[in-house]
C-alpha positions, 0 to 999 in steps of 0.5 A: 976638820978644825978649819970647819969646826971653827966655820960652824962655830963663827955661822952659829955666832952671826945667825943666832941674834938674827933668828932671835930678831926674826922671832921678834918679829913674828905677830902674837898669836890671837885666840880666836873670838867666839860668835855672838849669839843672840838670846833666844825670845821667851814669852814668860813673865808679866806684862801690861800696855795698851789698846785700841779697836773696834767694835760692832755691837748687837743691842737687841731689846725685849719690851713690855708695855703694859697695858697692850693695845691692838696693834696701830697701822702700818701708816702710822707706825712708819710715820711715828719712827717706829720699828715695831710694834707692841703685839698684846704689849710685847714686842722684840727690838733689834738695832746695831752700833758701832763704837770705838774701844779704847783700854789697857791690859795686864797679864802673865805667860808661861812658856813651858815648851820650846814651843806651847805658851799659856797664861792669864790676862785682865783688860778694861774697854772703854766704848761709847757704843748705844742705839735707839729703837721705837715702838707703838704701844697702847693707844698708839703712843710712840715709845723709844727705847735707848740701849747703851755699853759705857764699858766692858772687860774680860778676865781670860786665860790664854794658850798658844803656840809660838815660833820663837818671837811670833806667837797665835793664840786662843784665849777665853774666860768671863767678861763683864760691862754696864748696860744702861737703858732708858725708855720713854714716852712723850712728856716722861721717861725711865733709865736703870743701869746694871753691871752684867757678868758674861763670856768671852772667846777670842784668838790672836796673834803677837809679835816681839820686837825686842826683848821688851816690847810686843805688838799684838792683833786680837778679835773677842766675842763678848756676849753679856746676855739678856737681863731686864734692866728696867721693870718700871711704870712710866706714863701709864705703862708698866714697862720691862726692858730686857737688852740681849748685849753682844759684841764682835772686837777687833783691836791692836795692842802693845805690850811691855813685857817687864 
């Protein structure tokens, strides 16, 4: 029994450093690193950039000429350029242009929902976009007249809905643009210009690329109604020039989301 004491006793002795080695040995236990999650995209705050596009425009023209005249035959108006003629000193004017529009933005949203977004924005368009109509008036005098929108904006609330960093949206609010007119007749001619107030509706579409920086697609209806512009006498005539001014806007954006 001593002999086997004495056996554990010297195993215990070799074996103890060689398992404290062995411990030494073992790896460090490393506490597992939790995964990256990646921000979820919220379309609140403000934001300001960028736009270009283009619009296509209705000028139409009410026109007054007085005095009135019978109206000049078919020949001779075709062969003055005219695309209408004065009836008892009246007469409508309808032409079409297309212009590009270039301009900036500033806004706010709100994203009150995993989902619904509304907010407010202001923008300013450049256009170069005008058109020239003739007519006959008394006497068979040839008449031109001259439509143009040197720029329009539009003050406009917006609501939508958004997947994550993709957001569709309507927006509408109050637009606004200075119209300018001028009416001639051979040898003289009259312009005026007003600042219209209006509407506008609209919808779109606007992704985020990163925390910061968004591209959007929009198309506006911007009507700025008819207005005499001009109410005036030149070359005999007592003239009155009223422009029905609308236009269709499709651009591209880029906004900095601050």
């Amino acid at each position: 029994m001593q002999a086997l004491k004495n056996v554990l006793l010297v195993g215990a002795v070799v074996f103890m450093p060689a398992a404290a080695f062995a411990s030494d040995l073992a790896p460090t236990p490393v506490e597992p690193v939790p995964p990256v999650v990646e921000p979820t995209f919220t379309w609140t705050g403000f934001f300001a950039g960028a736009n270009a596009g283009w619009a296509r425009g209705s000028l139409d023209t009410d026109l007054t000429a007085i005095p009135p005249a019978p109206p000049a035959p078919p020949p001779l108006a075709a062969a003055l350029g005219a695309t209408t003629t004065l009836v008892a000193g009246h007469g409508h004017l309808k032409d079409t242009a297309n212009s590009v529009v270039l301009g900036g933005q500033i806004g706010y949203n709100y994203q009150f929902d995993p989902h619904w977004v509304v907010g407010a924005e202001a923008d300013l368009q450049y256009t170069g976009m005008h058109s020239t109509a003739h007519a006959i008036g008394a006497n068979n005098i040839p008449i031109s007249v001259k439509t143009q929108l040197d720029w329009f904006g539009t003050l406009r609330l917006r609501a939508g809905y958004a997947f994550d960093s993709f957001l569709v949206y309507g927006t509408g609010g109050l637009a606004y643009g200075n119209v300018k007119a001028k009416v001639g007749v051979p040898g003289e001619s009259i312009s005026d210009s007003d600042v219209r107030v209006g509407w506008t509706l609209g919808a779109g579409a606007e992704y985020a690329l990163t925390q910061h920086w968004i591209l959007r697609a929009e198309y506006l209806y911007v009507d700025l109604g008819k207005k005499a512009t001009i109410n005036k006498t030149v070359g005999g005539f007592r003239i009155t020039d009223k422009p029905d001014v609308s236009l269709n806007v499709v651009r591209a954006a880029v906004n900095y989301k601050f």
